[in-house]
C-alpha positions in Angstrom: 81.1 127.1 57.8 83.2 129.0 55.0 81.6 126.7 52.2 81.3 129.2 49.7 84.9 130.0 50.0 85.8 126.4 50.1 84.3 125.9 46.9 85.4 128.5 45.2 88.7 127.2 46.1 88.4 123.9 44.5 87.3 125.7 41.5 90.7 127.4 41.0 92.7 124.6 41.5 90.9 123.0 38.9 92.8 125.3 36.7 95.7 123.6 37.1 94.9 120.3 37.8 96.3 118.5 34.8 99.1 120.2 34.0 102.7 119.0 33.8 104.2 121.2 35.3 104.5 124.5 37.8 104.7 127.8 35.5 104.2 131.8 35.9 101.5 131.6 33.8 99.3 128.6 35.1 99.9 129.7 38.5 99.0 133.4 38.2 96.4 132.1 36.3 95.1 129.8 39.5 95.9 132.7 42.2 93.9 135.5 40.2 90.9 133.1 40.7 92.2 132.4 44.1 91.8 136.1 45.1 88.8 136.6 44.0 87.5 133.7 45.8 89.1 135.6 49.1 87.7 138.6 48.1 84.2 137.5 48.1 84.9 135.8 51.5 84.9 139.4 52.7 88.9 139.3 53.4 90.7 142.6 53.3 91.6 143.5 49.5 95.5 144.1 50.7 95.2 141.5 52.3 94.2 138.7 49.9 96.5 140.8 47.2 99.8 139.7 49.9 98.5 136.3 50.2 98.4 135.3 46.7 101.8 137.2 46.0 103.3 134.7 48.9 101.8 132.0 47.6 103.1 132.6 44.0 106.8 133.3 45.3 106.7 130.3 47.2 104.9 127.8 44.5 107.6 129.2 42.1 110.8 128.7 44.0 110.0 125.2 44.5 111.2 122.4 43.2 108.0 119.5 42.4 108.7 116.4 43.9 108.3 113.5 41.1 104.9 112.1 43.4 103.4 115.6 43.7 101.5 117.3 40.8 101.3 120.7 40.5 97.9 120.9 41.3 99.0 119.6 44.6 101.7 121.5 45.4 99.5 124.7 44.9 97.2 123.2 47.1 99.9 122.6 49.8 101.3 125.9 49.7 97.9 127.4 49.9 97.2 125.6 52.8 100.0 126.4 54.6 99.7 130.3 53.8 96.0 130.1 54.9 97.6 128.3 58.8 100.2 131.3 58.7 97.7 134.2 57.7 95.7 132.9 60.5 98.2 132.6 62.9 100.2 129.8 62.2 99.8 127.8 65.5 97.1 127.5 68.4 97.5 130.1 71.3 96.2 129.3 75.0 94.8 131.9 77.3 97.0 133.4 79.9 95.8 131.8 83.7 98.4 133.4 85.8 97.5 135.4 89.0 95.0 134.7 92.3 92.8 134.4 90.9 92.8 134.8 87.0 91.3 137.9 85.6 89.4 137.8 82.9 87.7 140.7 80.8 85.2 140.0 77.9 84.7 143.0 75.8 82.7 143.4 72.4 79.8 145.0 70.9 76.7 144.1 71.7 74.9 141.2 70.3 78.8 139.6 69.3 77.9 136.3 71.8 79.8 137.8 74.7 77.7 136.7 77.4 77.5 133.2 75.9 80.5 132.8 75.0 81.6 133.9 78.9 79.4 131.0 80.0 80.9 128.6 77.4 84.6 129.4 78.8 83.9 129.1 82.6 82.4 125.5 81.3 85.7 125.0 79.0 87.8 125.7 82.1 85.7 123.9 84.5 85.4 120.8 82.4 89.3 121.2 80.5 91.3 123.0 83.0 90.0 121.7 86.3 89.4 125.6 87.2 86.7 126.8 89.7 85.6 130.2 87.8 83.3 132.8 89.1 81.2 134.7 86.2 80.6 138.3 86.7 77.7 139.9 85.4 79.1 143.5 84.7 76.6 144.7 81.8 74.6 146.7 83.9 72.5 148.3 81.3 70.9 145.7 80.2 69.0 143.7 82.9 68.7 140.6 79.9 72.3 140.3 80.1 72.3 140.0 83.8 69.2 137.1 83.6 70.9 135.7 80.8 74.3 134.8 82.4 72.9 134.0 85.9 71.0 131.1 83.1 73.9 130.2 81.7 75.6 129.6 85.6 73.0 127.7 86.6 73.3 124.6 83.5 77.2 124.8 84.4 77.0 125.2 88.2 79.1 127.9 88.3 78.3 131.1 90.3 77.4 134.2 88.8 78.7 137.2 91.0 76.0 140.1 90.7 75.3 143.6 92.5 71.3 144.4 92.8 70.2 148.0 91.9 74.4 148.5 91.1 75.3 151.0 87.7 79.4 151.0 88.7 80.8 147.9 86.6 84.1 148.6 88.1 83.2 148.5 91.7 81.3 145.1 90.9 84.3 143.9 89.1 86.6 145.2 91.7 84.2 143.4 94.9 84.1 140.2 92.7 87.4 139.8 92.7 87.7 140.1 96.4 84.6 137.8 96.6 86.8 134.9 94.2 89.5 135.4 97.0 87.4 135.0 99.5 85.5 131.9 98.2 88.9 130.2 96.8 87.6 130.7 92.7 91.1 130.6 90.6 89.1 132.6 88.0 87.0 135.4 87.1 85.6 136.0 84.1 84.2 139.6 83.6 81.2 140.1 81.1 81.4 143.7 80.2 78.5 146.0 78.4 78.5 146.4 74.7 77.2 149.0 72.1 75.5 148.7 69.0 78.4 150.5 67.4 81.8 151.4 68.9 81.6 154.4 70.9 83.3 156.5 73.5 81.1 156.4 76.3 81.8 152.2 75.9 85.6 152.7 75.6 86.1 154.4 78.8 84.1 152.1 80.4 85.9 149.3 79.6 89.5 150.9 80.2 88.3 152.0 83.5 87.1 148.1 84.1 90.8 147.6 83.1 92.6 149.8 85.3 90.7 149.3 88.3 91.7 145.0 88.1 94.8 144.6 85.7 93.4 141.7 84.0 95.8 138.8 82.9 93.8 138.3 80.0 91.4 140.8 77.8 89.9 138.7 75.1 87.4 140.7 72.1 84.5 138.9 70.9 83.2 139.2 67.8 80.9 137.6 65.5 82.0 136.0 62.7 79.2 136.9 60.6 79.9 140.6 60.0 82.7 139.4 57.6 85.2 142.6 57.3 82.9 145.3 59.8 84.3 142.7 62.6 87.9 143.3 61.3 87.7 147.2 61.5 86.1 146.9 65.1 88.7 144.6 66.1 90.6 147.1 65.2 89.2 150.3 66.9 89.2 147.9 70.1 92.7 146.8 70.0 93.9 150.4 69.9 92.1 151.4 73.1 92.3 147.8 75.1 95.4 146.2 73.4 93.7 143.0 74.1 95.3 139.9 74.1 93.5 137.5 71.9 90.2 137.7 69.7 86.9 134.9 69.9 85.0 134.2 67.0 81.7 133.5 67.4 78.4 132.1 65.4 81.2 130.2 63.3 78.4 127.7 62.0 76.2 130.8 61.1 76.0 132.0 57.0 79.8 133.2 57.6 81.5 134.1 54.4 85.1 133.7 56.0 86.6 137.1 55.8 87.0 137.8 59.8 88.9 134.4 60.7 91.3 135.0 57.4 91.7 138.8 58.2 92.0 139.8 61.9 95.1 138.4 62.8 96.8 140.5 59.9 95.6 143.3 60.8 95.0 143.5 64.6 98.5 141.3 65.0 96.2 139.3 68.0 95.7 135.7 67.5 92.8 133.9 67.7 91.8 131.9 70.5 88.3 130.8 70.8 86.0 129.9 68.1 82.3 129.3 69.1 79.4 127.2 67.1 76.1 127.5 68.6 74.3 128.0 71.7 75.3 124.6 73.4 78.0 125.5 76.4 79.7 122.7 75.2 80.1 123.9 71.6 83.6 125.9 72.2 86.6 125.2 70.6 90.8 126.6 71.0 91.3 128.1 67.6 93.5 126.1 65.3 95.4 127.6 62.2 96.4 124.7 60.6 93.0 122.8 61.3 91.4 125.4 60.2 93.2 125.6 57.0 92.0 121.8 55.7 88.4 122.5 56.8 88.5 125.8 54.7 89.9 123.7 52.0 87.4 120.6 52.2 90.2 118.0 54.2 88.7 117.9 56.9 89.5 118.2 60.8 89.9 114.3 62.3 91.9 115.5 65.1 89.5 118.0 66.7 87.1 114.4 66.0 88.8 112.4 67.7 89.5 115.0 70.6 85.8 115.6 70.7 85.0 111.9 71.1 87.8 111.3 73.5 86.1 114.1 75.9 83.0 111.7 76.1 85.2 108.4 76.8 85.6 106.8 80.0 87.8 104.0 80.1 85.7 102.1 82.4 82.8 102.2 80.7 84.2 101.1 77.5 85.3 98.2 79.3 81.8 97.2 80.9 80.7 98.1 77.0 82.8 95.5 75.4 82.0 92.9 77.8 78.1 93.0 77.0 78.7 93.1 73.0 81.0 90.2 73.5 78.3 88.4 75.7 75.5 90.0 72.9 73.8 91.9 76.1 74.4 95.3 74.5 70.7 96.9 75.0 68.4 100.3 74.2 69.6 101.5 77.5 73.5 100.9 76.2 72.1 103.0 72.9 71.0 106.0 74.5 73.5 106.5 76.3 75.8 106.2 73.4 73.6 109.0 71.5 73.8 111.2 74.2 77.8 110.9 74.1 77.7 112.2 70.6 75.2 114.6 71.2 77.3 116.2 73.9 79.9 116.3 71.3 78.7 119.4 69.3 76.9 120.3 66.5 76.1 117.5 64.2 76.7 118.5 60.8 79.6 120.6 62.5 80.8 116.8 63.8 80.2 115.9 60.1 82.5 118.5 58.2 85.8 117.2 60.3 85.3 114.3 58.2 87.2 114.4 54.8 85.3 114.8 52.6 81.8 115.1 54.1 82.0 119.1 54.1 81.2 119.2 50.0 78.7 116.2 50.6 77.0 117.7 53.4 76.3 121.0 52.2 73.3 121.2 50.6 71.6 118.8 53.5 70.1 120.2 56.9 71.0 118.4 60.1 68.8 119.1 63.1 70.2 119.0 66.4 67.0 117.2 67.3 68.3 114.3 64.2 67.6 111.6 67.5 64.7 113.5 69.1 62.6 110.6 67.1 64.6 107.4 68.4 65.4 108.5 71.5 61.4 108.8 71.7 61.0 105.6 70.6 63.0 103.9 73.0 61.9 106.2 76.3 58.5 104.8 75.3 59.5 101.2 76.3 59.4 99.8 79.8 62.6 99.2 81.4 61.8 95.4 80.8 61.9 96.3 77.3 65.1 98.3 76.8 67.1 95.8 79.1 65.4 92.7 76.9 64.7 93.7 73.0 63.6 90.5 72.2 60.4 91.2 74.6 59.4 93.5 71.9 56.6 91.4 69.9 53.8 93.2 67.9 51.7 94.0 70.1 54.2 96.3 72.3 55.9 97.4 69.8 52.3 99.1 68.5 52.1 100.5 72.2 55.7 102.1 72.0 54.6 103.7 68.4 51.6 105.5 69.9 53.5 106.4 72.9 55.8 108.1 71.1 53.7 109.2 68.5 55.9 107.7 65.5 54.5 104.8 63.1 54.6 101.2 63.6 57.1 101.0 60.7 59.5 103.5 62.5 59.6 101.4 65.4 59.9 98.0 63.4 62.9 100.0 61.6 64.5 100.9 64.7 64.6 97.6 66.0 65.6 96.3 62.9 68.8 98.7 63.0 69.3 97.8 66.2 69.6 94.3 65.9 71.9 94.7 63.1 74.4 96.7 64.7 75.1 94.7 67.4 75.6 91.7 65.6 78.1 93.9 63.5 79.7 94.8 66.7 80.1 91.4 68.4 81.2 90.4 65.5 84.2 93.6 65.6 84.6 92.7 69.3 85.3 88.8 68.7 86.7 88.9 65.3 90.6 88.4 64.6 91.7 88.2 68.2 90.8 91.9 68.2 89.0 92.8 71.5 87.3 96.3 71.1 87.6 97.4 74.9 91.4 97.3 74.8 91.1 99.0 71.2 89.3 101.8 73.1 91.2 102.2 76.4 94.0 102.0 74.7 93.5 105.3 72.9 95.7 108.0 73.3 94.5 111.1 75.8 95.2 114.1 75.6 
């Protein structure tokens, strides 16, 4: 995600790394490099032009504090512009009314009908919400398949009309339905276009009119750099829609939609989406967004991830076994699956200062423990709850069971045993004790 853009931006401010002090001339120099690097992100040409003006206004009225070098302090100011361009703090969705409305609109093949799965999940999961999906894309049967799919991993119901071609009758009857059957929110998938057109338009209006929606949100994906901007665009003036979604964020995206269309639609950002996971769906955040784009990072969202998978409780019984060196395979698959469930991997690994540079060139698979987690579902349930059962002759069993090598096993094992001496040793040493460590982390 935006690493072209983020290395282009080290690359200018290495221009004026070095130098003693702020002046006109080093810092035009580093902003003319700096545009350029916006401008092959795909961001609006007026746009990057106002950005880099703002930053040089500001990097030159400033005084440079004796600990901060002037390749820092265009680095700061830079960041902070980038936060502000896109929207300068994190905006919720509106969830007033009985029950919330609502209405996803985009072209098609933007991730609307994922992305409408992957917000009933946020709000079930997040927001303690009971939402309805609608399946209002009546065109395309797919769609319809596709979100009564999606329903069925999150266990929410998909409202649906057989043989129906009125969206806003079905919208307007799933509404009454949500009443009805006490749902707090429905979420209205809409029918898209290839490109925007007016038979589309009015549809979606009428869908509008007919159930005054408390929120419109437009999807859009990220991918078609500044052709999302100008669609934004053409949608906002017809819907005036509340907030936009980016979506396929981890995709080849060149950065130009998330730095653009707040400028020029005036709508925040709200959503961004990474994959096809219904987990993988995160509240849009300027400022975060601003040190990943310029290699610092993102610990926060970290940390919120991993505090989604905690449970108190079970980091208790957790530290008792390391303490008592019980800590077995069944204790380490369950751990993998809590990071699994916590997105994309190499996504995980770019919130890490740092790791974004590092990580670019290498390829993380989702399926990075589809090899260990075979490994240990090939051993008896003696086995995982005992490791030291595991003598040569079952561990060449559990290599053909789960058709690795006897070394792979052997190495897993190995692994194994070393970590959890490494964490009784965290959990006993220095008066520390890990479970308090961990249930005493803040929640959000």
């Amino acid at each position: 995600m935006f690493d072209n853009l983020t290395e282009r931006l080290e690359r200018s401010f290495k221009l004026i790394k070095g130098e003693g002090k702020i002046s006109e001339i080093n810092v035009a120099e580093t902003l003319k490099d700096v545009r350029k690097a916006l401008l092959d992100a795909d961001v609006n040409f007026k746009i990057a032009k106002q950005f880099t003006d703002e930053v040089k206004r500001k990097a030159l009225g400033m005084d440079v504090l004796n600990s901060l070098k002037p390749g820092q302090l265009i680095v700061k100011v830079v960041r902070d512009e980038l936060a502000e361009l896109m929207g300068g703090k994190a905006e919720d969705i509106n969830l007033g009314g009985n029950p919330s409305v609502i209405l996803i609109a985009g072209l098609q093949g933007s991730g609307k009908t994922t992305f409408s799965g992957k917000l009933a999940n946020h709000l079930k999961s997040k927001k303690s919400k009971n939402p309805l999906l609608v399946a209002g894309d009546v065109y395309r049967p797919a769609a319809i398949d596709q979100l009564k799919v999606l329903g069925e991993q999150i266990n929410v119901p998909v409202y649906t009309v057989d043989g129906s071609k009125d969206p806003v009758s079905i919208a307007k009857d799933a509404i009454k339905h949500a009443k009805q059957n006490k749902h707090d929110v429905v979420i209205i998938d809409t029918a898209g276009r290839l490109a925007v057109d007016e038979e589309m338009m009015k549809e979606v209006a009428a869908i509008k009119k007919a159930v005054d929606p408390n929120e419109i949100l437009f999807v859009v994906d990220s991918m078609t750099g500044q052709d999302a901007v100008n669609t934004a665009k053409e949608f906002n003036d017809r819907l005036n829609f509340n907030g936009v979604v980016l979506t396929k964020l981890d995709g080849d995206t060149r950065g130009g939609a998330a730095l653009s269309i707040r400028a020029v639609v005036s709508k925040p950002i709200k959503f961004v989406s990474t994959g096809e996971k219904m987990e993988a769906l995160d509240v849009f955040h300027p400022d975060r967004m601003a040190d990943r784009i310029l290699g610092m990072g993102d610990v926060v969202s970290l940390v919120e991830r991993a505090q989604e998978q905690y449970d108190a409780e079970e980091a208790r019984k957790l530290q008792k076994k390391i303490a008592k060196n019980q800590f077995n395979f069944n204790d380490f698959l369950s751990q993998i699956g809590q990071v699994k469930k916590m997105g994309n991997l190499k996504d995980l690994a770019g919130m890490i200062p740092g790791m974004g540079k590092m990580m670019k060139d290498i390829d993380i698979d989702d399926d990075a423990f589809k090899g260990v987690e075979a490994i240990i579902h090939s051993m008896t349930p003696d086995e995982r709850e005992n490791p030291a059962l595991l003598n040569g002759s079952r561990r060449k069993r559990i290599a053909s069971g789960s058709g690795t090598s006897i070394q792979d096993v052997n190495r897993l094992i190995k692994q194994f045993d070393d970590m959890r001496k490494m964490m009784k040793m965290v959990s006993g040493g220095g008066g520390k004790n890990l479970g308090r460590m961990m249930a005493n982390m803040p929640r959000r």
